[in-house]
mmCIF file of the N, C-alpha and C atoms, coordinates in Angstrom:
data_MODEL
# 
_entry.id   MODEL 
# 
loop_
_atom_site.group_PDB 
_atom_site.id 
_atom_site.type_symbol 
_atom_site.label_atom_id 
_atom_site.label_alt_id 
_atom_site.label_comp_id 
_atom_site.label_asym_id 
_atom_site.label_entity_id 
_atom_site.label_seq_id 
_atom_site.pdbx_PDB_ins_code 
_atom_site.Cartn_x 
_atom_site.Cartn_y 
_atom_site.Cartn_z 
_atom_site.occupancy 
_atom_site.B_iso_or_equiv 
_atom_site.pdbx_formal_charge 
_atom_site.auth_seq_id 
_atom_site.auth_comp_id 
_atom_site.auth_asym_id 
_atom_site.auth_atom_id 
_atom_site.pdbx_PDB_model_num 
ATOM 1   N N  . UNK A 1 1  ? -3.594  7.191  -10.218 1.00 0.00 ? 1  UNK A N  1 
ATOM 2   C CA . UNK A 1 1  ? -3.539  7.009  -8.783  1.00 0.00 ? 1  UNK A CA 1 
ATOM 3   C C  . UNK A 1 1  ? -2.158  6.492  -8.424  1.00 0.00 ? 1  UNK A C  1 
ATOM 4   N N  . UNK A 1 2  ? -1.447  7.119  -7.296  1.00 0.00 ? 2  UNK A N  1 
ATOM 5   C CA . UNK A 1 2  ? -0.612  6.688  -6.829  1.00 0.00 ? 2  UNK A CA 1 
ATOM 6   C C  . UNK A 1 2  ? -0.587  5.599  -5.680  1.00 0.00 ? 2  UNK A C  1 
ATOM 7   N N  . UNK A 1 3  ? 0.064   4.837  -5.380  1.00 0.00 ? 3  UNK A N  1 
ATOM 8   C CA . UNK A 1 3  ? 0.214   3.980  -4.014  1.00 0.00 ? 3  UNK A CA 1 
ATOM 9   C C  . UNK A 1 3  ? 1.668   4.081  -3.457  1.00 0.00 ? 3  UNK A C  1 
ATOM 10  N N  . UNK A 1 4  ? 1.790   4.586  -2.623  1.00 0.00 ? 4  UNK A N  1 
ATOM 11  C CA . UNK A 1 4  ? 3.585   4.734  -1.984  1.00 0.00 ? 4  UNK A CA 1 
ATOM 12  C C  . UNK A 1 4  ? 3.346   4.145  -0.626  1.00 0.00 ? 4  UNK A C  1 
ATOM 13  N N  . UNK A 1 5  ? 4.736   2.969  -0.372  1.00 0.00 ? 5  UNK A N  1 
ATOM 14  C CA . UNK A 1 5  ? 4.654   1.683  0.482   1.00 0.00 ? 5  UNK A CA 1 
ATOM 15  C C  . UNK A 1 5  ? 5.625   1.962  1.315   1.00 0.00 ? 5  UNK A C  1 
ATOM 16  N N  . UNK A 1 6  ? 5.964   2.516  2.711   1.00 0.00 ? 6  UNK A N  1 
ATOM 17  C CA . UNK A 1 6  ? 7.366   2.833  3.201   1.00 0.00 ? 6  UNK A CA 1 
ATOM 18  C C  . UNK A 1 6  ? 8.211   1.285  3.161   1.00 0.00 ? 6  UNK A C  1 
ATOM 19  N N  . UNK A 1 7  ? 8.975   1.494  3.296   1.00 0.00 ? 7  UNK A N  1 
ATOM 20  C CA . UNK A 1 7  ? 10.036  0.224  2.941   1.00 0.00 ? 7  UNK A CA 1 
ATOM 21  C C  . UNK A 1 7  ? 11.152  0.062  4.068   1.00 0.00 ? 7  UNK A C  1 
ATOM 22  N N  . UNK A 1 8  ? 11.060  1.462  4.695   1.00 0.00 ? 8  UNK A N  1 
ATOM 23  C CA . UNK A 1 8  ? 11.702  1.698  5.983   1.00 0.00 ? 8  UNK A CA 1 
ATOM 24  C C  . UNK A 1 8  ? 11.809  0.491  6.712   1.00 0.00 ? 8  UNK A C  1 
ATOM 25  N N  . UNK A 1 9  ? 13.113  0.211  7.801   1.00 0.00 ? 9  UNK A N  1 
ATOM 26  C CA . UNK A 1 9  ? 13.344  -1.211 8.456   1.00 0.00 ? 9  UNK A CA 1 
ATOM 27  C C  . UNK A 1 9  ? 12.001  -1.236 9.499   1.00 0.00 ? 9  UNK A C  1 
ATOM 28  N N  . UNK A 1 10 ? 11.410  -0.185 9.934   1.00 0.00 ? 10 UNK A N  1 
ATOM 29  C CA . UNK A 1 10 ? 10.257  -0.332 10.726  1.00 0.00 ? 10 UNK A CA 1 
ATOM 30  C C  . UNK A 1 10 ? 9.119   -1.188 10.279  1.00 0.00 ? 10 UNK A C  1 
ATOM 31  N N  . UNK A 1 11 ? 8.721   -0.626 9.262   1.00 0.00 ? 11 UNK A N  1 
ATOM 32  C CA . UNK A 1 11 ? 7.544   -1.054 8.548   1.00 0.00 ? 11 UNK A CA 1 
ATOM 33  C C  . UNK A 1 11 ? 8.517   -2.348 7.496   1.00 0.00 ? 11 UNK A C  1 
ATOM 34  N N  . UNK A 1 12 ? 9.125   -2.369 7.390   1.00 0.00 ? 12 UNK A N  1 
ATOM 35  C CA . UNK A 1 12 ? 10.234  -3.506 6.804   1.00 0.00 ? 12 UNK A CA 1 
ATOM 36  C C  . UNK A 1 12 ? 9.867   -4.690 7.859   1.00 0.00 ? 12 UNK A C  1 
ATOM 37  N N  . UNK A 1 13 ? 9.769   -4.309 8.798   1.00 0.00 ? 13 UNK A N  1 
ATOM 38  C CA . UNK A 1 13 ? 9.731   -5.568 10.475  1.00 0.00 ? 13 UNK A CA 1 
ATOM 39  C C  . UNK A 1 13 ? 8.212   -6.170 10.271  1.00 0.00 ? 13 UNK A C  1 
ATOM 40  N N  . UNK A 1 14 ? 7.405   -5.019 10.126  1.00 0.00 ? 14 UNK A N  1 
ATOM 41  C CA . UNK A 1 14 ? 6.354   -5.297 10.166  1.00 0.00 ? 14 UNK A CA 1 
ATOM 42  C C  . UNK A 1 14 ? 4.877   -6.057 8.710   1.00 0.00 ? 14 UNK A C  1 
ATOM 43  N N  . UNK A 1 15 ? 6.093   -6.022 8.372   1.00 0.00 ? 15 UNK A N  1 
ATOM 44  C CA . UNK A 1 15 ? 5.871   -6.528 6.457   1.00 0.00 ? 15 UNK A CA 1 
ATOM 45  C C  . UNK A 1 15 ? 5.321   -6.043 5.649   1.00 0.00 ? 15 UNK A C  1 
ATOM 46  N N  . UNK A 1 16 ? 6.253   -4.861 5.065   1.00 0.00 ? 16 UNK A N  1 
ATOM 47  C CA . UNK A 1 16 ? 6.072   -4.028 4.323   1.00 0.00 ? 16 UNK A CA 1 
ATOM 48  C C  . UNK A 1 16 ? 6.006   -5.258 2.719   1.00 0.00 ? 16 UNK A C  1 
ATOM 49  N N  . UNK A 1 17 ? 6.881   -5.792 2.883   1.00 0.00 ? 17 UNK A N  1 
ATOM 50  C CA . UNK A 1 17 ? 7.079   -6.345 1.904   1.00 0.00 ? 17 UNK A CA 1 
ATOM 51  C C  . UNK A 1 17 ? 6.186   -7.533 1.717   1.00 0.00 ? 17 UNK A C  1 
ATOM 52  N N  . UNK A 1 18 ? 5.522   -7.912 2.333   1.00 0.00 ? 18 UNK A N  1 
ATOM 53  C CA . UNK A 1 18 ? 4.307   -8.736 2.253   1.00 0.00 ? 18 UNK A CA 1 
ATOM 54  C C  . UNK A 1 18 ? 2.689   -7.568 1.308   1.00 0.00 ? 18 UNK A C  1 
ATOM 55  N N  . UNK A 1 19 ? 2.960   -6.738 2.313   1.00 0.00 ? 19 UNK A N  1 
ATOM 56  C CA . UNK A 1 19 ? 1.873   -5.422 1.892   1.00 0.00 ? 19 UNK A CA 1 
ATOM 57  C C  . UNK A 1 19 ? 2.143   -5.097 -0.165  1.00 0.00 ? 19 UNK A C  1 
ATOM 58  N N  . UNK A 1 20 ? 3.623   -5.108 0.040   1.00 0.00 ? 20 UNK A N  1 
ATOM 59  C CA . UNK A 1 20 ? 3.730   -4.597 -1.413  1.00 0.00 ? 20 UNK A CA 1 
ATOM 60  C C  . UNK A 1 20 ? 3.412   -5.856 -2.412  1.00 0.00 ? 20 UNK A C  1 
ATOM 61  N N  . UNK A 1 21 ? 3.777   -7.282 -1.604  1.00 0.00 ? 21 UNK A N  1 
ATOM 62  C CA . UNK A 1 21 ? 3.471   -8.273 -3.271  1.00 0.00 ? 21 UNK A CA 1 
ATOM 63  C C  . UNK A 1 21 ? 2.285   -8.363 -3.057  1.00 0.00 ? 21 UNK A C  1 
ATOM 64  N N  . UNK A 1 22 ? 1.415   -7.999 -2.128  1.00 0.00 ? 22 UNK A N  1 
ATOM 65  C CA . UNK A 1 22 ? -0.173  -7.962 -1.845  1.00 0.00 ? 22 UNK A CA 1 
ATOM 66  C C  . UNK A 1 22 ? -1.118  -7.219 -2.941  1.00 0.00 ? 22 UNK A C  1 
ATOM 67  N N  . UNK A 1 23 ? -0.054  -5.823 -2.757  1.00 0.00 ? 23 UNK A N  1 
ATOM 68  C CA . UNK A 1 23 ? -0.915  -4.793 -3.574  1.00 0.00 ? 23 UNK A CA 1 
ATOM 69  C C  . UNK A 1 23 ? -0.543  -4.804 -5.241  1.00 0.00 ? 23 UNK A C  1 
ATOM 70  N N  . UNK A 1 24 ? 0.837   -5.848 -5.278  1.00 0.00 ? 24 UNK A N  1 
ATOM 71  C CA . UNK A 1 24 ? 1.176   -5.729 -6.659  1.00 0.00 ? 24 UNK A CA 1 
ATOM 72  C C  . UNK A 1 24 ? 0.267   -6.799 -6.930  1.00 0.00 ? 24 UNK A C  1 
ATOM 73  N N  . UNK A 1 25 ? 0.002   -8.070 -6.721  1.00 0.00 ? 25 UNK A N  1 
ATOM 74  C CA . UNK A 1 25 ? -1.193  -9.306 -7.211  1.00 0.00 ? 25 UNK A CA 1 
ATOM 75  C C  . UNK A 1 25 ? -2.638  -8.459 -7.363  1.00 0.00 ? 25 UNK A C  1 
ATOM 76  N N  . UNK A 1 26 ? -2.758  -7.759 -6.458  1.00 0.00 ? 26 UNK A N  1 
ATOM 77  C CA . UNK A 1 26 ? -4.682  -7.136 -6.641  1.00 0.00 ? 26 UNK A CA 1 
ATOM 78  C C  . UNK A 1 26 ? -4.252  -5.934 -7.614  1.00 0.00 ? 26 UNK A C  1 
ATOM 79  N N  . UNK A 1 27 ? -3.158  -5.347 -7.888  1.00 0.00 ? 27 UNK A N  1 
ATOM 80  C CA . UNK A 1 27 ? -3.245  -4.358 -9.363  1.00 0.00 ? 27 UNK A CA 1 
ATOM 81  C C  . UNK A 1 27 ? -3.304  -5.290 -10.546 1.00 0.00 ? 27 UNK A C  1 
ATOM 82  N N  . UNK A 1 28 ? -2.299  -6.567 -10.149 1.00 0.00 ? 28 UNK A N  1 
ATOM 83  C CA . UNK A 1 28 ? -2.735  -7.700 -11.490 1.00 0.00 ? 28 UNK A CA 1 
ATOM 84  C C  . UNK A 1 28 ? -3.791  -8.260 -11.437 1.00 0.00 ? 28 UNK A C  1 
ATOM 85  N N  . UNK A 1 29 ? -4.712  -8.561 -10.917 1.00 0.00 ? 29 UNK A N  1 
ATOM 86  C CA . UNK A 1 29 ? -5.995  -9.426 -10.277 1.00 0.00 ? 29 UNK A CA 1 
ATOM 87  C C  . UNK A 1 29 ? -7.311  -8.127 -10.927 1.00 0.00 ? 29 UNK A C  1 
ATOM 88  N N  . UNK A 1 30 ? -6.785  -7.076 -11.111 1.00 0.00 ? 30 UNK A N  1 
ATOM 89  C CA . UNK A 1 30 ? -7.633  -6.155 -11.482 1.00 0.00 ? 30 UNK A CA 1 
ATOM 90  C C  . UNK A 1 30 ? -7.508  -5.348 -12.610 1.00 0.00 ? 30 UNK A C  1 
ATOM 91  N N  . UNK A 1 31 ? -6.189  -5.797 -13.119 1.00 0.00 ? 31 UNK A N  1 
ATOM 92  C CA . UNK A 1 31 ? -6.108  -5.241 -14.543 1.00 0.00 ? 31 UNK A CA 1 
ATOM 93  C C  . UNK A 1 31 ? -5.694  -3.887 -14.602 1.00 0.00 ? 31 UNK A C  1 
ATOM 94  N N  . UNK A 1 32 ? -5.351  -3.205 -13.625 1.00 0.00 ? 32 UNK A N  1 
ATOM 95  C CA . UNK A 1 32 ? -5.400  -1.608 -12.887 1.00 0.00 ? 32 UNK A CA 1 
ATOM 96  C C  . UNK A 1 32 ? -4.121  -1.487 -13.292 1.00 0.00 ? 32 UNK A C  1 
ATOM 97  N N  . UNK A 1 33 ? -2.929  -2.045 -13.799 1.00 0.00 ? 33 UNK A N  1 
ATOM 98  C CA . UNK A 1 33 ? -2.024  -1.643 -14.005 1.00 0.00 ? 33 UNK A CA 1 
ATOM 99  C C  . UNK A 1 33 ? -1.504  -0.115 -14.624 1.00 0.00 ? 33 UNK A C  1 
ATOM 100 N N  . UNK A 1 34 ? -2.414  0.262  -15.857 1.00 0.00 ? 34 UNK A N  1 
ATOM 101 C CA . UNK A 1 34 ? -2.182  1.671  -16.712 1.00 0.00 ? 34 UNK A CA 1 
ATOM 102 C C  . UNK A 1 34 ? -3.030  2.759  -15.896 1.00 0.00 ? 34 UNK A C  1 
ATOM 103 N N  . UNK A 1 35 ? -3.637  2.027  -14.531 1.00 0.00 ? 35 UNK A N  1 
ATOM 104 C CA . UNK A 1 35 ? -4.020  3.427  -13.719 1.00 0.00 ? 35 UNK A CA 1 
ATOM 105 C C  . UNK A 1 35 ? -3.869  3.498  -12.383 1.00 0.00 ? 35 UNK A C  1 
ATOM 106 N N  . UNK A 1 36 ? -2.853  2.131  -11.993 1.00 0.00 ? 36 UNK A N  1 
ATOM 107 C CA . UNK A 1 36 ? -2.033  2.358  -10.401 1.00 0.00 ? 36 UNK A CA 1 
ATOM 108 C C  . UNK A 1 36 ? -0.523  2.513  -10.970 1.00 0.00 ? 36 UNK A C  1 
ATOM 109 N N  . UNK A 1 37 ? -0.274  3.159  -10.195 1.00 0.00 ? 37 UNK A N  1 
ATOM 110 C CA . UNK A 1 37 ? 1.721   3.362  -10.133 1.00 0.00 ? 37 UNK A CA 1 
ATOM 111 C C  . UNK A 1 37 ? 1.720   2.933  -8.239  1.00 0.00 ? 37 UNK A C  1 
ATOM 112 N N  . UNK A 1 38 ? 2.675   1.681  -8.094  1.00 0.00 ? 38 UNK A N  1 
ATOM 113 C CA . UNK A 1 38 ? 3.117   1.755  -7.097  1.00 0.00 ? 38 UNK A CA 1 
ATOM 114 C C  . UNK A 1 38 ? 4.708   1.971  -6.720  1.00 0.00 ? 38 UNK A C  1 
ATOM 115 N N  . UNK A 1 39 ? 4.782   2.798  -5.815  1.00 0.00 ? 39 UNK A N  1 
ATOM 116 C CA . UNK A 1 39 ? 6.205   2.824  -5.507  1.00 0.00 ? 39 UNK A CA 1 
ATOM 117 C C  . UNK A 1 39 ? 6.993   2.710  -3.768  1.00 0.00 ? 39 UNK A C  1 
ATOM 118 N N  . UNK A 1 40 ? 7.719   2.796  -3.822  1.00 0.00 ? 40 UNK A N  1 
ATOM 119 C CA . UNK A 1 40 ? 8.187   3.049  -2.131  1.00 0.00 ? 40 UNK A CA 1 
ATOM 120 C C  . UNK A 1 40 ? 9.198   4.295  -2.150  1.00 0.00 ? 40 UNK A C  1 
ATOM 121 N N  . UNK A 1 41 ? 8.906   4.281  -0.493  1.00 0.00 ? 41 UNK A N  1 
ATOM 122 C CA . UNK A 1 41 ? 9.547   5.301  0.135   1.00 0.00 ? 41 UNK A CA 1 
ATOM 123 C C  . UNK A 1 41 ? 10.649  4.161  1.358   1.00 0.00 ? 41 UNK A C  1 
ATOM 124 N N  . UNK A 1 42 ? 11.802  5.180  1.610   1.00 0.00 ? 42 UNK A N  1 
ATOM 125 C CA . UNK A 1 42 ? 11.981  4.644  3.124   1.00 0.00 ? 42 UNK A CA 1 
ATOM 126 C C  . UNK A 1 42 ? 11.878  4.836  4.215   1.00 0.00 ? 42 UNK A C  1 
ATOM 127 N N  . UNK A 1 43 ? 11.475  6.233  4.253   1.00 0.00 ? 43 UNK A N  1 
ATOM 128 C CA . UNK A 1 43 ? 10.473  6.292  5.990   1.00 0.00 ? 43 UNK A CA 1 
ATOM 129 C C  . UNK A 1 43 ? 9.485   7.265  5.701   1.00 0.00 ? 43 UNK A C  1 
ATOM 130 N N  . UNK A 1 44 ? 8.032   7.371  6.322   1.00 0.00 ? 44 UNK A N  1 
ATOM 131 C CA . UNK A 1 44 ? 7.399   8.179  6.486   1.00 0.00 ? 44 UNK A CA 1 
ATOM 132 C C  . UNK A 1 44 ? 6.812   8.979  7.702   1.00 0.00 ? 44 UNK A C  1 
ATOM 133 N N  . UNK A 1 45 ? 7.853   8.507  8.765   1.00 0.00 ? 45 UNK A N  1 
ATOM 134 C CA . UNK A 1 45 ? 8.000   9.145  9.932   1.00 0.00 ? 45 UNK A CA 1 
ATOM 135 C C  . UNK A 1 45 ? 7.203   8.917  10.758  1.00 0.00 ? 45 UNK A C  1 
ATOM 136 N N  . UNK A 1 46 ? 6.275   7.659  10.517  1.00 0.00 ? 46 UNK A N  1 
ATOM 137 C CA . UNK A 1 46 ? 5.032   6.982  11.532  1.00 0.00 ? 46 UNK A CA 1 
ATOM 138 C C  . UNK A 1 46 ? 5.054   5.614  11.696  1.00 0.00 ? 46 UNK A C  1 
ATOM 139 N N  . UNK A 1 47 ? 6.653   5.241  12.129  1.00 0.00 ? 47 UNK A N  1 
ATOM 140 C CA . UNK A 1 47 ? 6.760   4.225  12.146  1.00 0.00 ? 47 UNK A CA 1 
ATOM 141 C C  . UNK A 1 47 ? 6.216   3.038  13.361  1.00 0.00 ? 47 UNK A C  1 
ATOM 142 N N  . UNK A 1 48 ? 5.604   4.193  14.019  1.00 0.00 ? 48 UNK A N  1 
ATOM 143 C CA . UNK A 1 48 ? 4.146   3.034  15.596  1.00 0.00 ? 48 UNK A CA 1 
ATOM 144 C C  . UNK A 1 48 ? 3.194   2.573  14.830  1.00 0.00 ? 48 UNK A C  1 
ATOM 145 N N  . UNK A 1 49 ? 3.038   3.305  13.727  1.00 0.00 ? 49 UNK A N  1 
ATOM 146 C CA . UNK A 1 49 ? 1.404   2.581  12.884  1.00 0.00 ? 49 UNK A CA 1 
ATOM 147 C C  . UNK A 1 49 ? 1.852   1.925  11.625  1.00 0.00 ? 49 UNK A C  1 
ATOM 148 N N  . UNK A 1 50 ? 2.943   1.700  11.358  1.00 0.00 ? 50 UNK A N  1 
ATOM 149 C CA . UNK A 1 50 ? 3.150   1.482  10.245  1.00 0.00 ? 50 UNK A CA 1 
ATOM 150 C C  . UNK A 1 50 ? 2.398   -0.069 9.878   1.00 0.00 ? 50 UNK A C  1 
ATOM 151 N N  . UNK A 1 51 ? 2.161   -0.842 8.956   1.00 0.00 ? 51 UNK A N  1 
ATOM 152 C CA . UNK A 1 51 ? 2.772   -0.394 7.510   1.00 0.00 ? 51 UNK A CA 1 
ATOM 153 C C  . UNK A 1 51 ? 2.433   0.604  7.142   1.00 0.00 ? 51 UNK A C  1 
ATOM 154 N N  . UNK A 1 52 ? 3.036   1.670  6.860   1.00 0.00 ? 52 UNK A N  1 
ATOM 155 C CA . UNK A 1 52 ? 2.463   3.685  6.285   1.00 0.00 ? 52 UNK A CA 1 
ATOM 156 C C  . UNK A 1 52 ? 2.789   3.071  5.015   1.00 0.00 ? 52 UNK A C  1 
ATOM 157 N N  . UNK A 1 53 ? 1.501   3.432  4.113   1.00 0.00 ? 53 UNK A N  1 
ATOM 158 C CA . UNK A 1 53 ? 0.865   3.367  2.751   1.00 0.00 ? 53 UNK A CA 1 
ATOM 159 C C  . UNK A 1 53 ? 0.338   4.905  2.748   1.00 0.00 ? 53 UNK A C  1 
ATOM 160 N N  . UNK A 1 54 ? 0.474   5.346  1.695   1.00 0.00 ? 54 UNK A N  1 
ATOM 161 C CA . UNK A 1 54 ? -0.527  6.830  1.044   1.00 0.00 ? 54 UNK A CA 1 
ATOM 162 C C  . UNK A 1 54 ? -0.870  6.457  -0.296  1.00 0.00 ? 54 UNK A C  1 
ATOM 163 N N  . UNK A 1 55 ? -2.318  7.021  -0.721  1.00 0.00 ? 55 UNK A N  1 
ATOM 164 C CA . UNK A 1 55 ? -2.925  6.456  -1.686  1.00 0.00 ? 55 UNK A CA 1 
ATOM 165 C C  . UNK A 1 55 ? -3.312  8.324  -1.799  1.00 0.00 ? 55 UNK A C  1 
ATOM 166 N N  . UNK A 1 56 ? -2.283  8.491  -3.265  1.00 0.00 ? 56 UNK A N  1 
ATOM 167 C CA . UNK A 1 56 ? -2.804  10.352 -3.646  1.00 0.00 ? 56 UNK A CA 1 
ATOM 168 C C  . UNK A 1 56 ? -2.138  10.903 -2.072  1.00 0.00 ? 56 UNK A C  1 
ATOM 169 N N  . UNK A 1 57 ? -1.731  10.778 -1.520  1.00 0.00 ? 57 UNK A N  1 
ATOM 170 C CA . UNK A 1 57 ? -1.146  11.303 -0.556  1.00 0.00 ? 57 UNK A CA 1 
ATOM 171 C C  . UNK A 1 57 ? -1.985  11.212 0.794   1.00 0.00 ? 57 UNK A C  1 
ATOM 172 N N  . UNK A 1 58 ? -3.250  10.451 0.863   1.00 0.00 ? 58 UNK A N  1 
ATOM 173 C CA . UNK A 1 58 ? -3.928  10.075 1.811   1.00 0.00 ? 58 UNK A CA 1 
ATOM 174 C C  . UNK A 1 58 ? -3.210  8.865  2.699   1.00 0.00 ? 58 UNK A C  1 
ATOM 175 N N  . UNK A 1 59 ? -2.849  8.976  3.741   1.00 0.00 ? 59 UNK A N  1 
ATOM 176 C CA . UNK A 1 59 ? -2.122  7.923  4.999   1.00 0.00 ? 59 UNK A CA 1 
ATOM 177 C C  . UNK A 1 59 ? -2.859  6.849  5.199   1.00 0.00 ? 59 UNK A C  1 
ATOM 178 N N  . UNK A 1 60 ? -2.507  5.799  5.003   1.00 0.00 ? 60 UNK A N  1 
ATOM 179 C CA . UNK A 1 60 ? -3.194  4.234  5.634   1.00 0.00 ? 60 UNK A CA 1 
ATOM 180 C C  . UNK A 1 60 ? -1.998  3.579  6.248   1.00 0.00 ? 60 UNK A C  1 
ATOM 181 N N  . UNK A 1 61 ? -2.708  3.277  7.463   1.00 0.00 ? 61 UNK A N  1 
ATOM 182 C CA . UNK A 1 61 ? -2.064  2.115  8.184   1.00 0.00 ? 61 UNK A CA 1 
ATOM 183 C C  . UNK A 1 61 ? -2.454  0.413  7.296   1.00 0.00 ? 61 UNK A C  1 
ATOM 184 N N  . UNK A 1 62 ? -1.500  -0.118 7.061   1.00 0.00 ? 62 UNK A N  1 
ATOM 185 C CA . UNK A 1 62 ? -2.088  -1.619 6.350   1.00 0.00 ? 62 UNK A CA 1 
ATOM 186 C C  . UNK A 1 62 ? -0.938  -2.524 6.658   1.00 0.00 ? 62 UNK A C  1 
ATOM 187 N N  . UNK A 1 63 ? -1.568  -3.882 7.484   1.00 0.00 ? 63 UNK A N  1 
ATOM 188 C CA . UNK A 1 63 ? -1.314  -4.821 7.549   1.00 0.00 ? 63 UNK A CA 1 
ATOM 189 C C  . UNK A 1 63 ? -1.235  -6.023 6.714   1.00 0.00 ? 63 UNK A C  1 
ATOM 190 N N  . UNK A 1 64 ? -0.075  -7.200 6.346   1.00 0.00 ? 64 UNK A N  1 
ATOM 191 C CA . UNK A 1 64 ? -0.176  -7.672 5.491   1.00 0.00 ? 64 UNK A CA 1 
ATOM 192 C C  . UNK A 1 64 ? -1.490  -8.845 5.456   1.00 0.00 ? 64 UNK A C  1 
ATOM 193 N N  . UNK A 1 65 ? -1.991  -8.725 6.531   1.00 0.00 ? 65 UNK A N  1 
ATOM 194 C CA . UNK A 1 65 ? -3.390  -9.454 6.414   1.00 0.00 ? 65 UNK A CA 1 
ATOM 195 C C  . UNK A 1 65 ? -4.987  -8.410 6.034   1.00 0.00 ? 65 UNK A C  1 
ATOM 196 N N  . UNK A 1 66 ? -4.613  -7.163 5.992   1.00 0.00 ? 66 UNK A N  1 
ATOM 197 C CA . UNK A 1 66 ? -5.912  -6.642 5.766   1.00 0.00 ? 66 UNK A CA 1 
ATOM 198 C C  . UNK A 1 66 ? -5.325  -5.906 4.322   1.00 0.00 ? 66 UNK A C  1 
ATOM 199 N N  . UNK A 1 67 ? -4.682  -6.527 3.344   1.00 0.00 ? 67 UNK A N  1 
ATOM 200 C CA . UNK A 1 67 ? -4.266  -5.833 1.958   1.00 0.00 ? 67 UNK A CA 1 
ATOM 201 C C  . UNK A 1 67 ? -5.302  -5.348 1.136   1.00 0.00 ? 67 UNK A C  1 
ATOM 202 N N  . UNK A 1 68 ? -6.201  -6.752 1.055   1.00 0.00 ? 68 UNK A N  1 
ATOM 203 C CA . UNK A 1 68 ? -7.134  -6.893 0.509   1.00 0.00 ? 68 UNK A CA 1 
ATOM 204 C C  . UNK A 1 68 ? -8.523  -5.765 0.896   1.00 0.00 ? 68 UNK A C  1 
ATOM 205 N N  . UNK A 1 69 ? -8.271  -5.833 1.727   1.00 0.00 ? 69 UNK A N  1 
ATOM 206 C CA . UNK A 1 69 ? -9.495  -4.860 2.560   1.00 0.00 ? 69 UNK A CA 1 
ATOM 207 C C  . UNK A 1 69 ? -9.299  -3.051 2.200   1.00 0.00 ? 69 UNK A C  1 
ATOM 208 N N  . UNK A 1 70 ? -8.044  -3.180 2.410   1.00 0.00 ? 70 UNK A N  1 
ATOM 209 C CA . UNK A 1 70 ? -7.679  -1.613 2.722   1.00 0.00 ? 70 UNK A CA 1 
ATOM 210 C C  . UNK A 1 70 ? -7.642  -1.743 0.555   1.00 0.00 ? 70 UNK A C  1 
ATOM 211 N N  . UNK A 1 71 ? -7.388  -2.717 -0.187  1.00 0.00 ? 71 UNK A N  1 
ATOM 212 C CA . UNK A 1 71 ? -7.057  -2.302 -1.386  1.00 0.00 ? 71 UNK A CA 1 
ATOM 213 C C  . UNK A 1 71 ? -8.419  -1.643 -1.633  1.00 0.00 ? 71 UNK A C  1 
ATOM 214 N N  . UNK A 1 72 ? -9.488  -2.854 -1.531  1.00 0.00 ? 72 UNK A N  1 
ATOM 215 C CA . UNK A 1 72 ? -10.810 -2.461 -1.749  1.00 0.00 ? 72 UNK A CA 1 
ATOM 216 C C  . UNK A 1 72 ? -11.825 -0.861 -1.743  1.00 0.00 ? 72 UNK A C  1 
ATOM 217 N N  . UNK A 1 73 ? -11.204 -0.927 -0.238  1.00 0.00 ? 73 UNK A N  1 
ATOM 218 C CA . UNK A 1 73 ? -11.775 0.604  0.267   1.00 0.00 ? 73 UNK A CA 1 
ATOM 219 C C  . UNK A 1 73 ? -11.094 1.617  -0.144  1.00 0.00 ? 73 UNK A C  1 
ATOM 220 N N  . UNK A 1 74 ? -9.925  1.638  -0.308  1.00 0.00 ? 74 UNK A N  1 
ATOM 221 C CA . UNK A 1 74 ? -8.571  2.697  -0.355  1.00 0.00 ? 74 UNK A CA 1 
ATOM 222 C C  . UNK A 1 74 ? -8.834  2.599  -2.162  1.00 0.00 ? 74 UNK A C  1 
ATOM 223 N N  . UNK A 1 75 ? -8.690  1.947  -2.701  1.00 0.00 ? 75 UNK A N  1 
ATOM 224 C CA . UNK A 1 75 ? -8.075  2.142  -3.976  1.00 0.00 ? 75 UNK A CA 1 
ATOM 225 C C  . UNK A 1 75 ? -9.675  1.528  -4.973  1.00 0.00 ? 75 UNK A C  1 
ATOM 226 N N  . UNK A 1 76 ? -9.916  0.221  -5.125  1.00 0.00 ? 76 UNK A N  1 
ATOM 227 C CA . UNK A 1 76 ? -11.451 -0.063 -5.931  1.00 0.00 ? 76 UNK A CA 1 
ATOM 228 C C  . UNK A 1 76 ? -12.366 1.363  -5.991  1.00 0.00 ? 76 UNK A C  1 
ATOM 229 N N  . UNK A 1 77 ? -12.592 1.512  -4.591  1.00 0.00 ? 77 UNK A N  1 
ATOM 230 C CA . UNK A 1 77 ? -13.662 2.826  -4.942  1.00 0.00 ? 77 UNK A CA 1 
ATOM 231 C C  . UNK A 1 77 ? -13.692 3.841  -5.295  1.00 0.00 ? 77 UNK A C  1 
ATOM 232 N N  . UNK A 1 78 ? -12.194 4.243  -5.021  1.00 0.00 ? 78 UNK A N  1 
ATOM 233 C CA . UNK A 1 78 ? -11.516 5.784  -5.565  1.00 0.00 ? 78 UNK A CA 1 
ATOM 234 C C  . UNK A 1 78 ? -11.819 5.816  -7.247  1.00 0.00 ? 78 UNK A C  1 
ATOM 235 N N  . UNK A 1 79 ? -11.856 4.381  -7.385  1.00 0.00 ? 79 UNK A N  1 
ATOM 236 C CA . UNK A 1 79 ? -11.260 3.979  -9.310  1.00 0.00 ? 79 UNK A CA 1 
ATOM 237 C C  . UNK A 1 79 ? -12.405 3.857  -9.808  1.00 0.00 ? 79 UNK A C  1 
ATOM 238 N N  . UNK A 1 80 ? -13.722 3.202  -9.531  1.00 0.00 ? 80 UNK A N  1 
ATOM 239 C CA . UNK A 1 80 ? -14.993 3.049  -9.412  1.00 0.00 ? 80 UNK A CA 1 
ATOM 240 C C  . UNK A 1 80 ? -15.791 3.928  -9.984  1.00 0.00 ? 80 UNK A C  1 
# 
């Protein structure tokens, strides 16, 4: 499974970088390391909804307060 985090100054404003040490603690918190790859991008061209996350190339909007939530739904169950 992939996770790609735009990094773009948009989603940069909006804390991208909160989102990414979010999702890097719950890949360690879950041991998921040898079956998440996370990486970034710098724009994904939806920068009104951003934070823009794609999980396999599926689009999520994620806030650095709903990490946990969107990891759960977005990524736990896919893996599940």
């Amino acid at each position: 499974m992939k996770i790609t985090v735009c990094i773009g100054s948009s989603c940069h404003l909006k804390g991208s970088r909160q989102v990414v040490e979010g999702v890097q603690s719950l890949i360690a918190k879950h041991d998921l390391k040898n079956k998440v790859e996370l990486g970034g991008v710098f724009c994904m061209g939806k920068c009104d909804t951003g934070v823009s996350v794609t999980v396999d190339k599926a689009y999520h909007s994620v806030q650095p307060e709903n990490v946990e939530a969107f990891f759960k739904e977005a990524v736990l169950k896919k893996l599940a």
